[in-house]
C-alpha positions as CSV (number, residue, x, y, z in Angstrom):
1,X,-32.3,33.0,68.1
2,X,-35.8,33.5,66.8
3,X,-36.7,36.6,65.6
4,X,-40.4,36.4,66.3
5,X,-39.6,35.3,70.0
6,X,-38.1,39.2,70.3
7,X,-40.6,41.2,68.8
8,X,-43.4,43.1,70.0
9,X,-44.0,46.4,71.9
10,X,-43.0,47.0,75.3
11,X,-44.9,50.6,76.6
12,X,-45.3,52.9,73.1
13,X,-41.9,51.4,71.7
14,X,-41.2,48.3,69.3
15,X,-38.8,45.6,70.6
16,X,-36.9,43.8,67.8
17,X,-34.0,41.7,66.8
18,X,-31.5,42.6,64.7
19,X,-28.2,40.3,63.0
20,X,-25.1,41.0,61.9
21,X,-22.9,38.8,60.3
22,X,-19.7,38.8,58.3
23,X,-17.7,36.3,55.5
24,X,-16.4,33.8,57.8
25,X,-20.1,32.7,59.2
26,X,-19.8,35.0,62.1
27,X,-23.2,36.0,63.6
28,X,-24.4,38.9,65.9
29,X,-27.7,39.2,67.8
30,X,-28.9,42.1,69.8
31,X,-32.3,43.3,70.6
32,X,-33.0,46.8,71.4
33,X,-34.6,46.1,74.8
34,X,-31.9,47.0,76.9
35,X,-29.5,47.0,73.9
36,X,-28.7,43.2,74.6
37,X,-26.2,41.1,73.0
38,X,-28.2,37.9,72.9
39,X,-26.4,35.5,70.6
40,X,-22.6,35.8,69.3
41,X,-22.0,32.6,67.0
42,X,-18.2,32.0,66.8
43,X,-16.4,28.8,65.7
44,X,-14.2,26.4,67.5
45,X,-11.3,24.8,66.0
46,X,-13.0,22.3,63.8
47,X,-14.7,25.0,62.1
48,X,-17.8,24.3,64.3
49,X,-20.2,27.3,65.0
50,X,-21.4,28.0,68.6
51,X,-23.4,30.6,70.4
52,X,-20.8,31.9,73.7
53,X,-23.3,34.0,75.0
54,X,-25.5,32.9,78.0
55,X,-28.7,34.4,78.5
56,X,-32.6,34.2,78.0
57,X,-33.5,33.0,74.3
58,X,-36.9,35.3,74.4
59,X,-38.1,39.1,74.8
60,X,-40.9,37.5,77.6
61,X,-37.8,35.7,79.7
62,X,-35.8,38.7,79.6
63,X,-38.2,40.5,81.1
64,X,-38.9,37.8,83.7
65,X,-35.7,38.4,84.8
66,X,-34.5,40.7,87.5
67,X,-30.7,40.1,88.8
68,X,-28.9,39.4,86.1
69,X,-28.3,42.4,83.3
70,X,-27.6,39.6,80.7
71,X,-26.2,41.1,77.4
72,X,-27.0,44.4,78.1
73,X,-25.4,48.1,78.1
74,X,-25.1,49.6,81.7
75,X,-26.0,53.0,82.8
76,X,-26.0,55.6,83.8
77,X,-23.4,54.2,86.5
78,X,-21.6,50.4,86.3
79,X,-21.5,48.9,89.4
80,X,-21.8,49.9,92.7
81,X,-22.5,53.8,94.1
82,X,-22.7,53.1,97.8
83,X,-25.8,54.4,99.6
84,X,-27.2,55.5,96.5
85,X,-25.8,59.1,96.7
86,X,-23.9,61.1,94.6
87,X,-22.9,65.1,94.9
88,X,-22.6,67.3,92.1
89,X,-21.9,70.8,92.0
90,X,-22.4,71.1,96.0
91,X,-26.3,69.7,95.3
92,X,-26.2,65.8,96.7
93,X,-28.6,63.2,94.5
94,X,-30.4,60.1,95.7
95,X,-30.0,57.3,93.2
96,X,-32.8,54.4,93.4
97,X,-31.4,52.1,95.5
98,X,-31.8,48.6,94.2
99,X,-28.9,46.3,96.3
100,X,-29.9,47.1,100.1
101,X,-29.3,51.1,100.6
102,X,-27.0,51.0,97.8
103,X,-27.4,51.7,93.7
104,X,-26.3,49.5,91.3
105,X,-25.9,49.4,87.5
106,X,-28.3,52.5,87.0
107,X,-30.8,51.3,89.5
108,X,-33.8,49.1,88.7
109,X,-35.0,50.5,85.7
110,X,-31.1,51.4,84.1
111,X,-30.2,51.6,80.6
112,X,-30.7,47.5,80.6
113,X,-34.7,48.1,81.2
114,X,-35.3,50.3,78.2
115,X,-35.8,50.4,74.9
116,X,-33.1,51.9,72.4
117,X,-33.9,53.4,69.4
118,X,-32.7,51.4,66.8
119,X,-31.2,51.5,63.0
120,X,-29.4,49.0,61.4
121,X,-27.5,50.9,58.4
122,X,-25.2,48.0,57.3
123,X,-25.2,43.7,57.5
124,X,-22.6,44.2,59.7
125,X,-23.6,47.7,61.7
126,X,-26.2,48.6,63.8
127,X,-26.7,52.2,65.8
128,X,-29.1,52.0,69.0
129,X,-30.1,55.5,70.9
130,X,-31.5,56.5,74.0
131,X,-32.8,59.8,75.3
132,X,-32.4,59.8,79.8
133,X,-34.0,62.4,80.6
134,X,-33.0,65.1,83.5
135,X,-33.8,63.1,87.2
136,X,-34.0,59.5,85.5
137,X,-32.8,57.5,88.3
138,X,-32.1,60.2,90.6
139,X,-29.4,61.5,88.3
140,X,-29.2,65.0,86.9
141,X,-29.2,66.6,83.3
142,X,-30.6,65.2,80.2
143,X,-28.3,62.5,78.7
144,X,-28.3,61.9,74.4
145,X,-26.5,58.2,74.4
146,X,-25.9,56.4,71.1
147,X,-24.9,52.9,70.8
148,X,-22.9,51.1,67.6
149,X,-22.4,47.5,67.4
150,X,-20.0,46.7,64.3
151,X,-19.1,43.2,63.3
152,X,-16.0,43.1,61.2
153,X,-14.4,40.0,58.5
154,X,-11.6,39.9,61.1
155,X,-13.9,38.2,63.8
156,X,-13.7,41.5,66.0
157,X,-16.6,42.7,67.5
158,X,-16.8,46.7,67.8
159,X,-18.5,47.9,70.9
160,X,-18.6,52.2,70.6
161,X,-20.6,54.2,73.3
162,X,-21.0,58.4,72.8
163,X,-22.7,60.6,75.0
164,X,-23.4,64.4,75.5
165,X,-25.5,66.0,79.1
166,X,-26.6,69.1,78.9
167,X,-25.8,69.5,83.1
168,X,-22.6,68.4,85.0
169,X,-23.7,64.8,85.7
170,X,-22.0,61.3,86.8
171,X,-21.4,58.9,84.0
172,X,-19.6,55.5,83.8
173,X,-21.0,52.5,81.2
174,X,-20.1,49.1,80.5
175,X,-21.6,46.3,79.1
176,X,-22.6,43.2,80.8
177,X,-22.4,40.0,78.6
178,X,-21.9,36.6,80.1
179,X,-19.7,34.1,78.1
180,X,-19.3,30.5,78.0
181,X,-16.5,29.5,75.1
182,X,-17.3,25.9,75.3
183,X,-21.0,27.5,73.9
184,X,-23.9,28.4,75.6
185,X,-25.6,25.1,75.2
186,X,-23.1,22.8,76.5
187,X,-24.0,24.0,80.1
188,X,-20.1,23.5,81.0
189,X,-18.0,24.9,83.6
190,X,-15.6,27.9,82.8
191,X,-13.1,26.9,85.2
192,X,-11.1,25.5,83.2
193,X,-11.4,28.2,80.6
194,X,-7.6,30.2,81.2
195,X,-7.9,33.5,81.9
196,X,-5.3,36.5,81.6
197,X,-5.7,40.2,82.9
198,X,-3.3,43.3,82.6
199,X,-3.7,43.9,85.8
200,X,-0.9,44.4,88.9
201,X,-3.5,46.1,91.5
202,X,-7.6,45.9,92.1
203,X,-9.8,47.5,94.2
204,X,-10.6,45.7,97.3
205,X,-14.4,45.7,98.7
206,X,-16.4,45.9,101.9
207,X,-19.1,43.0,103.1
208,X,-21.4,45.2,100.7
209,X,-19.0,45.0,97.7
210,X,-18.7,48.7,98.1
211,X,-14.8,49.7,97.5
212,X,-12.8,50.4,100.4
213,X,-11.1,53.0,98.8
214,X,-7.6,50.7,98.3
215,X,-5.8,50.0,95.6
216,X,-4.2,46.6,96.4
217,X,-1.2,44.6,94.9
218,X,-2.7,41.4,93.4
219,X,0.8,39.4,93.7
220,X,0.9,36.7,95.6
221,X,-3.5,36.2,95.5
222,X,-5.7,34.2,93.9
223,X,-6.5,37.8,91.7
224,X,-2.7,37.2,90.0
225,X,-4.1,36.8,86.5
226,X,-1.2,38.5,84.7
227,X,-0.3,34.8,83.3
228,X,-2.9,32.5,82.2
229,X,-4.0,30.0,84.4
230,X,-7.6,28.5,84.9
231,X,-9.9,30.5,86.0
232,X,-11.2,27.6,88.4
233,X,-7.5,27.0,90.2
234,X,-7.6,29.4,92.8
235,X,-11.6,30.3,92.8
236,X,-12.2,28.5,96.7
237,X,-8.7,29.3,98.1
238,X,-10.4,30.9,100.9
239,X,-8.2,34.1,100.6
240,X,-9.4,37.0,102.2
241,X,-9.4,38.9,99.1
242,X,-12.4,36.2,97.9
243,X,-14.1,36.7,101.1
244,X,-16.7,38.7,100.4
245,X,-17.1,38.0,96.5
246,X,-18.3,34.4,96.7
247,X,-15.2,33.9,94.1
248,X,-14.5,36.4,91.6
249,X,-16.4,39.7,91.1
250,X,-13.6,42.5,91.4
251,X,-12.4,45.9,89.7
252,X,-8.8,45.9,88.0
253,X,-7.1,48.4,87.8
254,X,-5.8,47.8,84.1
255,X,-2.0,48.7,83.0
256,X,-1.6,50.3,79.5
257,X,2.2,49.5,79.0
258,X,3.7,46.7,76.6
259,X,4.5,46.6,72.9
260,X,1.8,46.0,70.4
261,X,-1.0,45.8,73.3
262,X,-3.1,48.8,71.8
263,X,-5.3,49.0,68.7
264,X,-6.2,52.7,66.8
265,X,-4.7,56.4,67.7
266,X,-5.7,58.9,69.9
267,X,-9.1,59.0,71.7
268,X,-9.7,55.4,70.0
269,X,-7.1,54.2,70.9
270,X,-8.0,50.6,72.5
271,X,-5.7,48.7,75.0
272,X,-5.6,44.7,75.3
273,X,-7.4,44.1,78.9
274,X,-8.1,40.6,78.9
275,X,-7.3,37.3,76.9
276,X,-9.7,34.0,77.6
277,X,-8.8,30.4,75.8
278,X,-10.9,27.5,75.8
279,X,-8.4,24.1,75.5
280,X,-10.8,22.0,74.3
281,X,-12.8,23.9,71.8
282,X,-9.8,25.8,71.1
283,X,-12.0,29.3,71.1
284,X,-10.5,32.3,72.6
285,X,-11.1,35.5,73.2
286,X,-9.7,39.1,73.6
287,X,-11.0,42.0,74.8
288,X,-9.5,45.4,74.7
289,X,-10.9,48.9,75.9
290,X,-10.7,52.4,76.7
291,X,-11.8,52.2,80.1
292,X,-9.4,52.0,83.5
293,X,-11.0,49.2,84.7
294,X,-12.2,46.0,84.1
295,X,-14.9,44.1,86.3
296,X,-14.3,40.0,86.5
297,X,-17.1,38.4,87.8
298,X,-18.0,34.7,87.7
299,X,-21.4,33.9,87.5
300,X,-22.0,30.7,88.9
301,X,-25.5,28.7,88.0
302,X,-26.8,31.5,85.9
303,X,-29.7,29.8,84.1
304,X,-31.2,26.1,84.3
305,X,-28.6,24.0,83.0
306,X,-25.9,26.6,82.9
307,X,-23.1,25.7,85.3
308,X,-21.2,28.8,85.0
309,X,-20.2,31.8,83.4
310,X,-17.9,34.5,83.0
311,X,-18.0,38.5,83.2
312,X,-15.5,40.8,81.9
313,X,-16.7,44.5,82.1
314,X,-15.0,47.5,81.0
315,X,-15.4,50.6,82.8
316,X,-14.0,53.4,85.4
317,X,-13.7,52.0,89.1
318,X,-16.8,51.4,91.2
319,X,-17.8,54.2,93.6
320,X,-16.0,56.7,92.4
321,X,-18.2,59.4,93.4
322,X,-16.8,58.8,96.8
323,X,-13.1,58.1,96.6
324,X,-10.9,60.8,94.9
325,X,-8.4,58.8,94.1
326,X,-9.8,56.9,91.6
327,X,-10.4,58.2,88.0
328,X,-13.1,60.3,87.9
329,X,-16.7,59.8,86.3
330,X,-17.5,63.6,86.2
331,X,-19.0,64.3,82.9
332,X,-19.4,68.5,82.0
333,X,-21.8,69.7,80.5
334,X,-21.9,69.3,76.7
335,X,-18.7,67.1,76.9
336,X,-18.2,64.1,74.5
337,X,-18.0,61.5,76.4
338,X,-16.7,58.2,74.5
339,X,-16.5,54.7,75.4
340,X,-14.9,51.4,73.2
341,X,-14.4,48.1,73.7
342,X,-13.4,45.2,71.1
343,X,-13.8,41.8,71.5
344,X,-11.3,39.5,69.2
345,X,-11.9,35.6,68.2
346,X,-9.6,33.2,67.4
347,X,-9.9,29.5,67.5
């Protein structure tokens, strides 16, 4: 990545690029426009260095594009809120609708069309904050949100999210990178990439990809990730559970049992979500999180050049405004509300 190709002003507020790298050659890029993780160098087992995330090399193609929420943090609300309502405190909300009547990822102009504060303390740290301010996207109270990317000599990744309203709002974040483990510039396929989740249930969807309110078994469905197994081998089965998903883009629900799974005590306390390996680079990757939920999507023809790529987002379930039984995304006034994620490389 070029630093020059990221900076400039965008409104009355400086776009940049900053890097963070560690002992082993490990390098970090994120720009503050959205809070973007634009490049993530890691090596394969040759010792060679690649970049595994896909996405725009340039401040001017990022904001060219429109669908795609490459690198970025998500907010106020991952995923889907269906008809782009929300109630809180017996006062309903209209959310800017930006998938047909319904709101997705914070609306069009989300956390992923901003620009963070930012302040990189440390080769190897960097804080990013953003002030939303009471009726931002239809949603209520002010909303303080800090940001900390931390890059460590273990070739882990530190993703930490605080936030604090000052009204009883809706809150539920994630971050939306798009990997490739045979490297961004290779323009490969991930199907062959194998792929584990720990996950025994999902959420299934509507024709709008708007939950059903369901928590299904995924035993016995192309979902059954709980051993690894290409992502690619079950992708056009034709189940009915891929039916409206054009291949994968569903919710786990994510189990927190098994022996050394988890990572840090109490409130960062980190579970092992997801594990990705690469045969033939020999990279891998796993991701553990706070969060109830992960989102696997596969994105398929991403960029020019790019055959596909995979999604794997940590958050609570989509639509939970709307369905009680899911965990909820009610944040109180003046509550902390915390959010971690780690991403480990191994090759």
């Amino acid at each position: 990545m070029n630093k020059a190709d990221f900076k400039g002003t965008l409104g009355d507020r400086s776009v940049n690029l900053y890097t963070l790298t560690n002992s082993n050659g490990c390098k970090v890029s994120v720009t503050n426009y959205g809070a973007r993780l634009v490049e993530l160098k890691v090596p394969d087992r040759e010792g060679n260095f690649d970049n595994i995330v896909v996405g725009p090399g340039s401040m001017e193609a990022f904001l060219d594009d429109r669908e795609n929420y490459f690198g970025a943090v998500i907010g106020r609300y991952a995923n889907r809120i269906a008809s782009g309502k929300i109630t809180v405190d017996g006062q309903e909300y209209s959310l800017r609708a930006n998938e047909g009547a319904h709101h997705l990822h914070g609306g069009p102009a989300g956390f992923h069309r901003v620009v963070w504060g930012g302040n990189q303390v440390n080769p190897r740290t960097l804080h990013l904050s953003y002030r939303s301010v009471d009726g931002e996207g239809g949603y209520p109270g002010n909303l303080g949100v800090k940001v900390t990317y931390r890059l460590t000599d273990q070739n882990e990744l530190h993703l930490s999210y605080r936030a604090e309203s000052d009204e009883r709002t809706i809150l539920n974040m994630s971050h939306h990178a798009y990997y490739n483990l045979h490297g961004a510039n290779n323009g490969g396929s991930v199907d062959s990439h194998r792929l584990e989740i720990r996950s025994e249930q999902f959420t299934p969807v509507d024709a709008d990809l708007i939950p059903t309110g369901e928590i299904a078994d995924v035993e016995g469905s192309p979902l059954d990730f709980r051993s690894p197994k290409p992502i690619g081998k079950d992708r056009e089965s034709g189940h009915s559970y891929l039916e409206h998903t054009d291949g994968y883009d569903h919710n786990f629900v994510l189990s927190k049992e098994g022996k050394g799974k988890r990572v840090g005590e109490g409130e960062n306390q980190l579970y092992l979500a997801a594990g990705v390996q690469e045969p033939e680079s020999g990279r891998s990757l796993k991701l553990y999180t706070t969060e109830p939920g992960l989102q696997f999507y596969v994105s398929q023809n991403p960029m020019p050049g790019i055959d596909s790529t995979f999604c794997l987002e940590p958050q609570h379930f989509p639509d939970s405004p709307h369905h009680p039984n899911f965990p909820s995304t009610v944040l109180e006034a003046y509550q902390a509300y915390h959010w971690q994620m780690m991403l480990s490389f191994d090759q």
